[in-house]
N, C-alpha and C positions, 0 to 999 in steps of 0.2 A: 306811178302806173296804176290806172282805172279796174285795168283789164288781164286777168293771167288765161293761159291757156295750160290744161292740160293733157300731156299728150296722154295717148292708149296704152304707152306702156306702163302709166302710172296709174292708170284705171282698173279696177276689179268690183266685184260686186256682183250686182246683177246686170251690168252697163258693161260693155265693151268699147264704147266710142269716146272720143275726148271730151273734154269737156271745158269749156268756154263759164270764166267766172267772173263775173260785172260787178264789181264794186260801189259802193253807195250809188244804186242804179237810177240813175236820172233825179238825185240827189232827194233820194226818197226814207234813206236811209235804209235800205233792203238792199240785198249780196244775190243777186239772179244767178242761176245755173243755168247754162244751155248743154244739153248732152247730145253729142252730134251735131246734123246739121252744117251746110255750108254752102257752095253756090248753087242754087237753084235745087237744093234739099233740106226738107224739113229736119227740125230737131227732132229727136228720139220722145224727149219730155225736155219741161222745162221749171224748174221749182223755184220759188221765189224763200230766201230766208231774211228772217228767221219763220216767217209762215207756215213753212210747208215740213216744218221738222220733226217729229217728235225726240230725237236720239242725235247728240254729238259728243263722242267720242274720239280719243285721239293716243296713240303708241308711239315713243320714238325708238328708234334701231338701228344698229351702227353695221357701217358696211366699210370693207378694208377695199380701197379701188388705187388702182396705179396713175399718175401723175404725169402724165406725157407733156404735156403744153411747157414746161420750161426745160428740158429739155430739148425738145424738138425748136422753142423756137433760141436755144442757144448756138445750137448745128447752122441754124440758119443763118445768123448775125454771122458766125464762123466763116460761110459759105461766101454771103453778099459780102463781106471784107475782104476777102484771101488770103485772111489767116490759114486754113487749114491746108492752102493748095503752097502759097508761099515761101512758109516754114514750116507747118509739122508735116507735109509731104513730101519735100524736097528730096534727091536722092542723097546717099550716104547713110553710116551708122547712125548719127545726133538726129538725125531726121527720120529715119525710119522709127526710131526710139521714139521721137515726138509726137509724131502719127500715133504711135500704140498707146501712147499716154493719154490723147486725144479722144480715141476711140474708146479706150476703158472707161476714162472718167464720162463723156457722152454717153457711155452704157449703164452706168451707176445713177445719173441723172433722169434719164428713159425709165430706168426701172423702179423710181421712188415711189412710194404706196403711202397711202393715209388713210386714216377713218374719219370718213363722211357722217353725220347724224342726217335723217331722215324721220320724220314725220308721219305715221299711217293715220289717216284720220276716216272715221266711218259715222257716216250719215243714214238716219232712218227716216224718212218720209214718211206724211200723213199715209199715203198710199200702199207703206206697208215695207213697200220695194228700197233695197239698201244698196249704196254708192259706198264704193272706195278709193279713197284718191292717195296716192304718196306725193307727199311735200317735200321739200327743200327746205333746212331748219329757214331760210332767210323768207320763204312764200308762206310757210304756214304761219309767221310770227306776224306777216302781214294780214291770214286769213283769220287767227286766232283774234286777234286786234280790234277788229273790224266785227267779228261776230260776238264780240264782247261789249263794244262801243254801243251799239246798236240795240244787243239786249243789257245796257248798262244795270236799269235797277235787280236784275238776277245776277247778275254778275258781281254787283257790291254784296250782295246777299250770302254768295257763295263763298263770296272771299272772306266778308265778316266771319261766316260760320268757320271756315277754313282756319283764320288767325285765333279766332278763339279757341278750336280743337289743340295748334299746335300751342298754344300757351297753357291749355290743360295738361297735355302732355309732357311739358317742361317741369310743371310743380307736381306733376308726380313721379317723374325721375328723381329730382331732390328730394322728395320728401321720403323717400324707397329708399336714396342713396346710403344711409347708413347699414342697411339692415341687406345687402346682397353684398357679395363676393368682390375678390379685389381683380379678379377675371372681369365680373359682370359691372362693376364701377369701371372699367376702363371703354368696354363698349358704351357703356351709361355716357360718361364724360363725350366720347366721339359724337353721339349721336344728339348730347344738347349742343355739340358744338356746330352739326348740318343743321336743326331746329333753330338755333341764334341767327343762323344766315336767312333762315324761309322767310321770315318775321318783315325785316325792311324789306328784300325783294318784294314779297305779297301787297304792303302796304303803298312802296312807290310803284309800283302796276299801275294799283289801284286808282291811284291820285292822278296819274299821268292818263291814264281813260278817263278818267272823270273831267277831264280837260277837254279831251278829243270829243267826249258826247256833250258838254255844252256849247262848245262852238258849231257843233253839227244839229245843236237845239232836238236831242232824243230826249222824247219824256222822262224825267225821271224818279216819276214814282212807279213803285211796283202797283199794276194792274189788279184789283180784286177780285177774283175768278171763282171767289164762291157763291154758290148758290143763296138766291134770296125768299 
């Protein structure tokens, strides 16, 4: 998919209207935002990236939401069969029992809850004016992706600098390791052991966009922006 939409309720900022996101836009390799806008109404603005950005940022945040959809459509299979009208309704004690047994577990089912991860990502424009959109982890992985791809040589840049801090960080845990607490050696040991994980994720990112920016033919040297 080219194209995400997002709706208003995922919007804050200084923007209150949706907002329309184009993807490698007319295979220019630039992510166009339309804010607003629709039939026979102008967009609000419209900012081309990575162009028009000076600021991206991004928070994820978990949110506990209830799980209706396989419940409800088990009620239904239930229904279109005549399982429930059948046997678990049928008159008598085994059957009025069945029904109840029907309905609790169908209420247990209705009421399952999980934690969702979400994405807050906030954009600052040249123009000063700041957008905020909430993602879906599966839409921002697509938006982060793509905004990566594009500005690829900043991006290996960051992640180089990134890999290097967290392997700095590694050898001075061990080298500290003897000389702190057997309390503080235990957080010590946990936290090389999230840092051993960063390490290949950061790296096959990396590799895997570096893939997706040469087929998409993005420059990829870093531009030299200083003054001559």
């Amino acid at each position: 998919m080219s194209t995400l939409i997002a709706l208003k309720s995922q919007v804050s900022g200084e923007f209150e209207d949706q907002v329309t996101i184009d993807y490698n836009q007319k295979k220019t390799n630039k992510i166009q935002l339309k804010i607003g806008g629709g039939f026979f109404k102008k967009p609000v603005a419209i900012y081309t990236l990575p162009d028009d950005i000076i600021s991206y940022t991004y928070e994820p945040s978990e949110r506990e939401e209830e799980s209706l959809g396989k419940g409800l459509l088990k009620l239904g299979l239930m229904a279109a069969t005549g399982e429930m009208t059948s046997s678990a309704f049928k008159d008598g004690k085994s059957g009025s029992g069945a029904g109840a047994a029907v309905l609790g577990a169908a209420s247990l089912r209705m009421g399952t809850t999980s934690k969702n991860t979400y994405i807050n990502v906030t954009l600052q424009f040249k123009d000063k004016r700041i957008l905020c959109i909430e993602f879906s982890s599966k839409d921002w992985n697509k938006f982060d992706t793509d905004m990566c791809v594009i500005t690829f040589p900043s991006y290996e840049k960051d992640t180089v600098n990134q890999i290097n801090a967290v392997n700095q960080q590694i050898d001075e845990i061990r080298n500290s390791f003897g000389d702190i607490s057997k309390e503080e050696q235990k957080e010590a040991t946990a936290t090389l052991a999230s840092l051993g994980k960063m390490l290949p994720t950061l790296s096959t990112t990396l590799e895997e966009r570096r893939k997706i920016a040469i087929k998409r033919k993005v420059p990829m040297l870093l531009e030299d922006n200083s003054e001559t």
